[in-house]
N, CA, C and O atoms as CSV, one atom per row, in Angstrom:
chain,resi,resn,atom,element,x,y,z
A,1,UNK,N,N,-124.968,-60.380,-15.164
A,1,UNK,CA,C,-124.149,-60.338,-16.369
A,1,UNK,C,C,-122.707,-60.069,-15.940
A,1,UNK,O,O,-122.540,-59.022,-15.315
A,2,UNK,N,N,-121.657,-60.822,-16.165
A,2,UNK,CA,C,-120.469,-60.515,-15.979
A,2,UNK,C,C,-119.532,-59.917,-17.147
A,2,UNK,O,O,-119.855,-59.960,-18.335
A,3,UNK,N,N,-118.483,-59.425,-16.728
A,3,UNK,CA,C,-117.679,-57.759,-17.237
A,3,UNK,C,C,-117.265,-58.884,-18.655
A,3,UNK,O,O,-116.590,-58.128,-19.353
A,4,UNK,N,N,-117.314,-60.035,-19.289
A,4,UNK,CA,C,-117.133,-60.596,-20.692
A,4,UNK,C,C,-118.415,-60.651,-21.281
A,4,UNK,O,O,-118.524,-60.340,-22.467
A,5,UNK,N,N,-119.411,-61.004,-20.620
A,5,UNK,CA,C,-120.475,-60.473,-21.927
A,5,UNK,C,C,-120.159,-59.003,-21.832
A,5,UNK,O,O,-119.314,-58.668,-22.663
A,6,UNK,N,N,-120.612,-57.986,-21.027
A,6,UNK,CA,C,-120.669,-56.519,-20.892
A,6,UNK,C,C,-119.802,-56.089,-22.214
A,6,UNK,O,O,-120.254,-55.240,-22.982
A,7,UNK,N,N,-118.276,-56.841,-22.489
A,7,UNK,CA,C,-117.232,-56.669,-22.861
A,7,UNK,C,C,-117.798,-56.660,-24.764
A,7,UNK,O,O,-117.488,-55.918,-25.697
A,8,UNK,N,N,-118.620,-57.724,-24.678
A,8,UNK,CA,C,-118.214,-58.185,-26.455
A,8,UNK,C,C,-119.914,-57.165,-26.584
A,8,UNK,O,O,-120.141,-56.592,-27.650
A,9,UNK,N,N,-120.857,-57.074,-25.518
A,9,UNK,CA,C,-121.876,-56.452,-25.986
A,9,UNK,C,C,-121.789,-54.974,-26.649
A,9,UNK,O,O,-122.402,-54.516,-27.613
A,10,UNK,N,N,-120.455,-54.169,-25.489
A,10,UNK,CA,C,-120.009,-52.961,-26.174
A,10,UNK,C,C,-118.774,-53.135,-27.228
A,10,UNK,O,O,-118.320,-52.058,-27.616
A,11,UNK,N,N,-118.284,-54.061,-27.647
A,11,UNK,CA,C,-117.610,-54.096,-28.519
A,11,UNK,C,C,-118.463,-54.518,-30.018
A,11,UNK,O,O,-117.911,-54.282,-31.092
A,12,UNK,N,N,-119.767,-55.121,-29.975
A,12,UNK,CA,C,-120.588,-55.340,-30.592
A,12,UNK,C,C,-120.886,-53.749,-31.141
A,12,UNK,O,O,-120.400,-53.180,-32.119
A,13,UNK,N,N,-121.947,-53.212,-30.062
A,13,UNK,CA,C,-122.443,-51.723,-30.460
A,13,UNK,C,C,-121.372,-50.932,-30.551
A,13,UNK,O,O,-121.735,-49.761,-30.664
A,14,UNK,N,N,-120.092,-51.068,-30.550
A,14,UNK,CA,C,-118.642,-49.770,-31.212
A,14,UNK,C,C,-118.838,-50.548,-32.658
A,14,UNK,O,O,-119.402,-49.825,-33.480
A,15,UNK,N,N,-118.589,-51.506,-33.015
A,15,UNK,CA,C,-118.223,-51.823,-34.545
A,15,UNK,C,C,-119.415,-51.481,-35.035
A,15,UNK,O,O,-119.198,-50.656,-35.923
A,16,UNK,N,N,-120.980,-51.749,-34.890
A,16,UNK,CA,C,-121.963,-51.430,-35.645
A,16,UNK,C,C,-122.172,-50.284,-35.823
A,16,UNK,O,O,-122.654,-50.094,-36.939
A,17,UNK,N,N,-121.986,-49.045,-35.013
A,17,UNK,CA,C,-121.674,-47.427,-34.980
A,17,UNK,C,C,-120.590,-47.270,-35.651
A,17,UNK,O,O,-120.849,-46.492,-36.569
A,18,UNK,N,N,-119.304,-47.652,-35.693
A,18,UNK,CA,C,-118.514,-47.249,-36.585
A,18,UNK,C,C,-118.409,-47.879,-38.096
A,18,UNK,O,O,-117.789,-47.242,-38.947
A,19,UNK,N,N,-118.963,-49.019,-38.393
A,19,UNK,CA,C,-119.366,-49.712,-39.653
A,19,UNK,C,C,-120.476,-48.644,-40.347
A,19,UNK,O,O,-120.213,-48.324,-41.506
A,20,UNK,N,N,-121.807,-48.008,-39.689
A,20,UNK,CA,C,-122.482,-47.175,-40.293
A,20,UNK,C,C,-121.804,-46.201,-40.107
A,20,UNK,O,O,-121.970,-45.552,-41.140
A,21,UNK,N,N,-120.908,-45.463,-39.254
A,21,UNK,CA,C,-120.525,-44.389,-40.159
A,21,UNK,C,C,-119.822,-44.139,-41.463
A,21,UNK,O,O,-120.080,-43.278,-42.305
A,22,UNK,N,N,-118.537,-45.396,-41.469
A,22,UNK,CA,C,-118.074,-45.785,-42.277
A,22,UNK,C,C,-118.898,-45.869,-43.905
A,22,UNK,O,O,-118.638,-45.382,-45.005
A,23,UNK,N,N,-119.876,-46.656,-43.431
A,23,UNK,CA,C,-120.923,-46.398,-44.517
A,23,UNK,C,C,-121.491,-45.697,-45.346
A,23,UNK,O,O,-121.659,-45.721,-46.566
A,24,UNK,N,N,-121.941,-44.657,-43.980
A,24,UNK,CA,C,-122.810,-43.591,-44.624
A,24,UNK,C,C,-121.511,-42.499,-45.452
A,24,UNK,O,O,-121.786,-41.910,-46.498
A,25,UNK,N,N,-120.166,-42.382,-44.800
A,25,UNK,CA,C,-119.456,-41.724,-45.579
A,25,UNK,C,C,-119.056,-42.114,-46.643
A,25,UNK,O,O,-119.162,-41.310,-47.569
A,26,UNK,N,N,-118.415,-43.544,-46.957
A,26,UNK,CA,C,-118.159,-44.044,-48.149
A,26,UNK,C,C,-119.531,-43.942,-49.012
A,26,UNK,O,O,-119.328,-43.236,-50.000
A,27,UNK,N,N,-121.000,-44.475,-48.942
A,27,UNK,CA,C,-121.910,-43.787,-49.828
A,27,UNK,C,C,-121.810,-42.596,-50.309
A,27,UNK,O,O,-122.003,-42.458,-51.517
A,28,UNK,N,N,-121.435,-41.270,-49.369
A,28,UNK,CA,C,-121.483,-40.107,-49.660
A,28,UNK,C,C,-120.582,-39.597,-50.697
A,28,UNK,O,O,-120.955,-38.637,-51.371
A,29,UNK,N,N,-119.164,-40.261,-50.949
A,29,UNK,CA,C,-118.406,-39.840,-51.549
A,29,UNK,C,C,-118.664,-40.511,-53.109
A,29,UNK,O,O,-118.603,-39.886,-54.168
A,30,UNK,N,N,-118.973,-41.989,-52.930
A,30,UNK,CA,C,-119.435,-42.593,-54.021
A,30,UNK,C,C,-120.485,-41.456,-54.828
A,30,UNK,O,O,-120.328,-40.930,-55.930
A,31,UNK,N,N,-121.481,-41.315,-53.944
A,31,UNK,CA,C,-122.642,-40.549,-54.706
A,31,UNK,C,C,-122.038,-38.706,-55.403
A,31,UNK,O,O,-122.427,-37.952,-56.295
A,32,UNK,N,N,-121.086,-38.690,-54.509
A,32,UNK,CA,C,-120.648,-37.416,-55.443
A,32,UNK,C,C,-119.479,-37.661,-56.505
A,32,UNK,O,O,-119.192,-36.877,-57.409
A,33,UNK,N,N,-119.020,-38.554,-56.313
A,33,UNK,CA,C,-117.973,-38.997,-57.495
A,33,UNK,C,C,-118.901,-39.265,-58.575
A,33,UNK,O,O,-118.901,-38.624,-59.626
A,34,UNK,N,N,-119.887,-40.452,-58.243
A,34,UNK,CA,C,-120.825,-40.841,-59.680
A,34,UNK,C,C,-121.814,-39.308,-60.208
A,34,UNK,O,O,-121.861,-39.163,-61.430
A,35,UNK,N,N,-122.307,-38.591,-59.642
A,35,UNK,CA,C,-123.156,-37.905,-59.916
A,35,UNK,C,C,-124.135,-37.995,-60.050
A,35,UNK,O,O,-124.404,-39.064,-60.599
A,36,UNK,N,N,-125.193,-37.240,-59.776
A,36,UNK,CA,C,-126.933,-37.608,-59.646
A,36,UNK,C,C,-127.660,-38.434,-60.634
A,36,UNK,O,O,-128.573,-39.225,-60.396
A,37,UNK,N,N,-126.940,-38.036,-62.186
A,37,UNK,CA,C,-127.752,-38.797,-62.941
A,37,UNK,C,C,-127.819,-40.127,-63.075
A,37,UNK,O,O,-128.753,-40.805,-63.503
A,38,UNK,N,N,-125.988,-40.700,-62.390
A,38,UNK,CA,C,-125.791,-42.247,-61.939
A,38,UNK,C,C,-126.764,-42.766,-61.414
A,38,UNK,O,O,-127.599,-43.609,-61.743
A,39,UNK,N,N,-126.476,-41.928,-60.227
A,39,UNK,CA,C,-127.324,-42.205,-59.123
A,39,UNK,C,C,-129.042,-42.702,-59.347
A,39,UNK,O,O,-129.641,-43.718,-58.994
A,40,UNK,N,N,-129.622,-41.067,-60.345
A,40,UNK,CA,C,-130.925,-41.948,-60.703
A,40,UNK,C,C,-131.187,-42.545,-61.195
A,40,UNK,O,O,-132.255,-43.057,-60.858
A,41,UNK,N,N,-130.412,-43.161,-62.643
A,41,UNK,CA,C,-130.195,-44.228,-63.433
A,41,UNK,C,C,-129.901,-45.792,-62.472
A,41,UNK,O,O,-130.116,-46.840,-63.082
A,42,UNK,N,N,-129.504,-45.863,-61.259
A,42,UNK,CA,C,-129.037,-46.937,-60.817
A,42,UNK,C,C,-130.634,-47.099,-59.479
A,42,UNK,O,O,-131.289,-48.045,-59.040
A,43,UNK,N,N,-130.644,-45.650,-59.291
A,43,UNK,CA,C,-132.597,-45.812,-58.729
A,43,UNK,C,C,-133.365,-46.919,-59.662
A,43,UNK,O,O,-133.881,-48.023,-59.488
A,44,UNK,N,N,-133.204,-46.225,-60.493
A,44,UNK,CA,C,-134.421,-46.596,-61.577
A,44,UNK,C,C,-134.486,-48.270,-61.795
A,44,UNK,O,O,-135.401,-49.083,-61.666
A,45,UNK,N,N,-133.002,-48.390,-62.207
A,45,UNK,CA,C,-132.546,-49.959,-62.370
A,45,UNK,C,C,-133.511,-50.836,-61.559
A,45,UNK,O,O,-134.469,-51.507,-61.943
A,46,UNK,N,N,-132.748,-50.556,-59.735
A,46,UNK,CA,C,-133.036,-51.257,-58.857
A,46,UNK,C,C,-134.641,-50.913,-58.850
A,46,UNK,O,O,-135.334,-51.823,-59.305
A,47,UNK,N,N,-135.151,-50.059,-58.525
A,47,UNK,CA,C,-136.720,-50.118,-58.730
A,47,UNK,C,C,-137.436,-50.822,-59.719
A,47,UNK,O,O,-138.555,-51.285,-59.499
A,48,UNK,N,N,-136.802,-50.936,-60.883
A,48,UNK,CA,C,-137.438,-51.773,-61.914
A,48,UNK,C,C,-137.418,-53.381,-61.844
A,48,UNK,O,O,-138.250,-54.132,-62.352
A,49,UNK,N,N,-136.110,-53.791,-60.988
A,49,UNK,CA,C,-135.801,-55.173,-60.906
A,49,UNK,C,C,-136.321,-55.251,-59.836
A,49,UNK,O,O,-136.736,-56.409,-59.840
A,50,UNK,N,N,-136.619,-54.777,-58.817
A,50,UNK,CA,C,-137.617,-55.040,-57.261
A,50,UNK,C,C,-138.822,-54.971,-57.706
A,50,UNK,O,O,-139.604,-55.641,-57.031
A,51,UNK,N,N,-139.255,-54.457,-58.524
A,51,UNK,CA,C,-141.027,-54.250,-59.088
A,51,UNK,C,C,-141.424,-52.812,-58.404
A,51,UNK,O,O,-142.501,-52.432,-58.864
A,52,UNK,N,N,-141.039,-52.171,-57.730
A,52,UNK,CA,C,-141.068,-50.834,-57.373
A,52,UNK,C,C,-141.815,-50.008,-58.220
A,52,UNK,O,O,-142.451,-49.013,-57.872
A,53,UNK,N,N,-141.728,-50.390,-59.160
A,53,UNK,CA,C,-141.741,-49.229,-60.720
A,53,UNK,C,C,-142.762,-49.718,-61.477
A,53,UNK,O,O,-142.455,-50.246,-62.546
A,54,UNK,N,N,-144.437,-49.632,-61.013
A,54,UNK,CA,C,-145.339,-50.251,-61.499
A,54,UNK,C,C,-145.760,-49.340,-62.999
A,54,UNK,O,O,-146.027,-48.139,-62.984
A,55,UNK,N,N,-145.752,-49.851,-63.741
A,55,UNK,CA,C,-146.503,-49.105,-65.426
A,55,UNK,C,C,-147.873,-48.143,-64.788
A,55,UNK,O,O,-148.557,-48.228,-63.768
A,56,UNK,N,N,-147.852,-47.333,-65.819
A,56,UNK,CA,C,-149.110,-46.799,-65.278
A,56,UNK,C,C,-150.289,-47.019,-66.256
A,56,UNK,O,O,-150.452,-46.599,-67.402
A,57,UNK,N,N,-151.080,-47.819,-65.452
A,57,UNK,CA,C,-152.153,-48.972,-66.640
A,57,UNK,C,C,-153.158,-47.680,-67.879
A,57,UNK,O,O,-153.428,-47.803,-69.074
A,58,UNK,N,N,-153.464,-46.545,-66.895
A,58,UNK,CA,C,-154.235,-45.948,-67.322
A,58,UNK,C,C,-153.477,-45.353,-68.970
A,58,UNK,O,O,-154.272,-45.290,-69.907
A,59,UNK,N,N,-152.572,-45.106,-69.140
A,59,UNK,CA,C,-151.675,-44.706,-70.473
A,59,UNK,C,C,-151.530,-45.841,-71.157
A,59,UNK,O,O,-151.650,-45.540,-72.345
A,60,UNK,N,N,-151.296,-47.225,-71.019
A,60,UNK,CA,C,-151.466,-48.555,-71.927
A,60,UNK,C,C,-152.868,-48.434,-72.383
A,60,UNK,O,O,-152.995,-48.864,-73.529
A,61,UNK,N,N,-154.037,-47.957,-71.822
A,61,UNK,CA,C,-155.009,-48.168,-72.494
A,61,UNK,C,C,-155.297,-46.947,-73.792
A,61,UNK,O,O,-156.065,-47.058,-74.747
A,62,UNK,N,N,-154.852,-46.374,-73.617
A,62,UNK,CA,C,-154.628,-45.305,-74.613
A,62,UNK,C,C,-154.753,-45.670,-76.283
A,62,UNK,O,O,-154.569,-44.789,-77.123
């Protein structure tokens, strides 16, 4: 392997380490600006539109 792959392979793994940190902090601040109940309201959403969020059959039969 010569020192230009070596080159873009660690320039590869610096941007993907600093893109998730980037990440995980901008989430963090988002999630405390919106507040939890956003937050579980926008859970709920996405769980409901993924199918995540199955009914619970046994209470329909009720």
């Amino acid at each position: 392997m010569n020192a230009s792959k070596r080159t873009h392979y660690v320039i590869f793994g610096l941007g993907a380490a600093a893109g998730s940190a980037v990440g995980l902090v901008l989430g963090s601040i988002l999630t405390y600006w919106l507040g939890k109940g956003t937050v579980r309201l926008v859970q709920r959403v996405f769980r409901r539109f993924t199918g995540g969020d199955q009914p619970n059959f046994e209470m329909l039969l009720q």
